[in-house]
N, C-alpha and C positions, 0 to 999 in steps of 0.2 A: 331827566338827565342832568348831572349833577356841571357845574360850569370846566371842571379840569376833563369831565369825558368829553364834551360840545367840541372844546379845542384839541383836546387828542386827536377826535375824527375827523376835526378838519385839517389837520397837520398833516393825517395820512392819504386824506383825498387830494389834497394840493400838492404831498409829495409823490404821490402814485399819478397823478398828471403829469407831472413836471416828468414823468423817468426817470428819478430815480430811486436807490436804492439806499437803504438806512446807511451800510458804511459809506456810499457815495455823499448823504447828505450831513451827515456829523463830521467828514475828513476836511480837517483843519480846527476842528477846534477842540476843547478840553476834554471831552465825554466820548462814550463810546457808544456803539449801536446799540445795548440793552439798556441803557440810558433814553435814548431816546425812543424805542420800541414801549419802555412805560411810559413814557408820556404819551404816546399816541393809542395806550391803553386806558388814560386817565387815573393811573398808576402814581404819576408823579407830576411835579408843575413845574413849568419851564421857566429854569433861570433868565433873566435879564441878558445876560452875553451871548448864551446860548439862541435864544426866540432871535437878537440880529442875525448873525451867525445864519440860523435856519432863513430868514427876510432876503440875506441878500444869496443864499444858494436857491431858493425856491423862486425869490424875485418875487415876490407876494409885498414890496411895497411897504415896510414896515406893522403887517398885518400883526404877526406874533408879536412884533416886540410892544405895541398898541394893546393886546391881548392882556396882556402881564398882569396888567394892575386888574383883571376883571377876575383875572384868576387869583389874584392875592387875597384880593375881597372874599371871594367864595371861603368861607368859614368855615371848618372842621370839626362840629362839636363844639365841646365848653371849653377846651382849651383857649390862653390869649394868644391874640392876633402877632406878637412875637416871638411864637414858640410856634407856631404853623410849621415853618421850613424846620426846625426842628424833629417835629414829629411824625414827617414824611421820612426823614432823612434817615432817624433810627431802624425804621424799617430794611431799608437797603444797605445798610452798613457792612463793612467786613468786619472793622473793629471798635469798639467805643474804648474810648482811657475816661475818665471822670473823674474829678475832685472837687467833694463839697467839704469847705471847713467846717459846719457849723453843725450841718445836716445829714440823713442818710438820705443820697440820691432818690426823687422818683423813683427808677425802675428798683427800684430794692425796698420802697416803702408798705409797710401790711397798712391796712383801712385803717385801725384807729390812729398811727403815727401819722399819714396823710389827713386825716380830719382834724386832729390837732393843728397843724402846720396851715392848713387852708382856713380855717378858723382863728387864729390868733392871726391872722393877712386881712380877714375879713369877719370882723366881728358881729357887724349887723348885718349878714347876711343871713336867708331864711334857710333853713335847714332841707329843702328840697334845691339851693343852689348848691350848697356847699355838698350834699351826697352827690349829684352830677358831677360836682370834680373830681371827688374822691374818685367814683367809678370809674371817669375818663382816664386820673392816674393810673389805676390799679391795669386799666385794661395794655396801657404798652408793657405791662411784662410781661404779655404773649411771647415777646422775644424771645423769653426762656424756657418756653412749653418745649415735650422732646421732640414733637412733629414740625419744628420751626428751624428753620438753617438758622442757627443761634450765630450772631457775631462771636467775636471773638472778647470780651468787656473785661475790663480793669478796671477797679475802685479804689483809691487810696483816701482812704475818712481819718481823721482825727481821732486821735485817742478820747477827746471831750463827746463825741458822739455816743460811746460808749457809758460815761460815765456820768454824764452829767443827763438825768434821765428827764424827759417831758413826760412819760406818761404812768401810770402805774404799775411796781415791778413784774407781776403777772404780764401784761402786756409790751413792756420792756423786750422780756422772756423771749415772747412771742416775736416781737421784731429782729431779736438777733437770731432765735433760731430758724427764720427764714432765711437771713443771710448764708448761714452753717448749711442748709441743707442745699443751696443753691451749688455753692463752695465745692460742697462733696460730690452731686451731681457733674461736679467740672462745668458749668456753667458758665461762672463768673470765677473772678481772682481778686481777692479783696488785700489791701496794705495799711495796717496802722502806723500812722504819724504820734508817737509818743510826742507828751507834752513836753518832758523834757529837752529835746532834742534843738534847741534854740531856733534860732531864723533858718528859714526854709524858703524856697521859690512858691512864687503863687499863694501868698500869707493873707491878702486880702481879695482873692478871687475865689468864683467860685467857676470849674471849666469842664467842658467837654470837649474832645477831639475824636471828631468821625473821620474815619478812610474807609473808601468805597472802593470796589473791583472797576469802576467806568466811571467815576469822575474823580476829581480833585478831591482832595480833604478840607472839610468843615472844622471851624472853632466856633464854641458858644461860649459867654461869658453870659452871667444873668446875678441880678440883682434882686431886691424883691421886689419891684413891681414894673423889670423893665428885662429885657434881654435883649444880646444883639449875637448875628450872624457872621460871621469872619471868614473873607475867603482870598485873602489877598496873598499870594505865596510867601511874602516876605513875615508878614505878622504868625503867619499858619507855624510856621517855621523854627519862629522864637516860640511862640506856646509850646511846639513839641518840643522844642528842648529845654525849656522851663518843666514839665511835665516829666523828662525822664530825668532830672535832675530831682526833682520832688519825690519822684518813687525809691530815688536810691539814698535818700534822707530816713524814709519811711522802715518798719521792721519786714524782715521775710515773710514769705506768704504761708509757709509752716507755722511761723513766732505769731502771724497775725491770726492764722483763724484758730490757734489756740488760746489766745488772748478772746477774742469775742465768745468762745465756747465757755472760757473762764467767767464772763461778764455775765453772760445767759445765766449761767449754775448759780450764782453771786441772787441774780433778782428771782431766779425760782424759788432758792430760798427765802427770799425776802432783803437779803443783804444789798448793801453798794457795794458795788462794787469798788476794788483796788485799785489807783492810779499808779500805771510805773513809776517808778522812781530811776 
């Protein structure tokens, strides 16, 4: 039994003692009953305010919020230990917004742009670490399979993501025509940031913004070999509006996935592609 199911079932044996019932025992605080019904499925790990929150309606003595760190620890795979809360979280999403300057977001990367990327982070790594990442990445875009309640996801990249290629055009090819076919699928909704386009919000971040149907919205900022979790309403607050600031910087979503369609046909043929002007 994996350490989030152990405290799931005792979350629901100590609340099914206590008498009550899930909206009985989440009323008052930020989350809602299907919130905490995955927790107590081992579904999901219980935040910090939350596990009090649950301590002092259950009276369990600070058992959950004690709890916390044993569940932090319990590990997920190869992913790092600051992208855990992350990687839970995407799952549950209503909607993800994303912006990578640099990069094509994880969930939008094919195998060899993810091995490049994990590889040039980790050079002397043995080539059975580095496919474990790779797979672990590849596997959150389950999200976008058709038997999956797909969020709702926005991407605004960089015009340089396009142009400025890491791998070889054949494979280039391959990375944006996975984008285009997501695109068409209605999946995702992707936005180019033209280089020319001067100062823009969010120039040296790279960010995510989750909202969920039962709890609060998530910010990620991440760096490369650090990431942090943001849930304080006032900062959530400024990123989303930094963020719909950035999108309306960026070209249409007609302008943009015909642009990336242009960049694909550009490296099939062999060509670089065109930078706006």
């Amino acid at each position: 039994m994996s350490v989030p199911t152990f405290y799931g079932k005792e979350l629901r044996w100590k609340r099914e003692a206590a008498g009550l019932s899930l909206e009985a025992t989440v009323e008052g605080s930020f989350c809602g009953k299907s919130y905490l019904s995955d927790i107590e499925r081992g579904e999901r790990r219980m935040p910090l305010d939350l596990a009090r929150h649950v301590d002092q309606a259950l009276k369990t003595d600070g058992f959950f919020e004690r709890s916390c760190e044993d569940v932090r620890r319990a590990r997920r795979g190869p992913h790092a230990a600051y992208f855990e809360k992350v990687l839970e979280a995407e799952r549950h999403a209503e909607s993800i917004e994303e912006w990578c300057p640099s990069t094509f977001p994880g969930l939008l990367q094919t195998a060899p742009y993810a091995r490049t990327l994990v590889r040039s982070a980790h050079p002397m790594a043995s080539d059975e670490w580095v496919e474990e990442k790779v797979t672990a990445r590849l596997a959150r875009a389950r999200l976008f399979e058709d038997d999956h309640a797909t969020p709702e996801y926005w991407a605004v990249l960089h015009e340089s993501v396009l142009t400025d290629a890491i791998l070889p055009p054949g494979e280039m090819a391959e990375q944006l025509n996975g984008i285009v076919a997501l695109t068409e699928r209605r999946r995702i909704v992707p936005q180019i940031i033209p280089r020319n386009c001067g100062a823009y919000p969010l120039m040296a971040a790279s960010v995510k913004v989750m909202t969920f149907p039962d709890a609060p919205p998530l910010v990620y900022t991440e760096a490369s070999y650090s990431g942090d979790t943001i849930d304080d309403p006032a900062l959530v607050k400024q990123y989303r509006k930094a963020y719909d600031r950035l999108r309306a910087v960026a070209l249409s979503p007609e302008a943009s996935l015909a642009r990336i369609k242009a960049a694909a046909e550009d490296y099939r043929n062999g060509d670089q592609p065109d930078r706006l002007e």
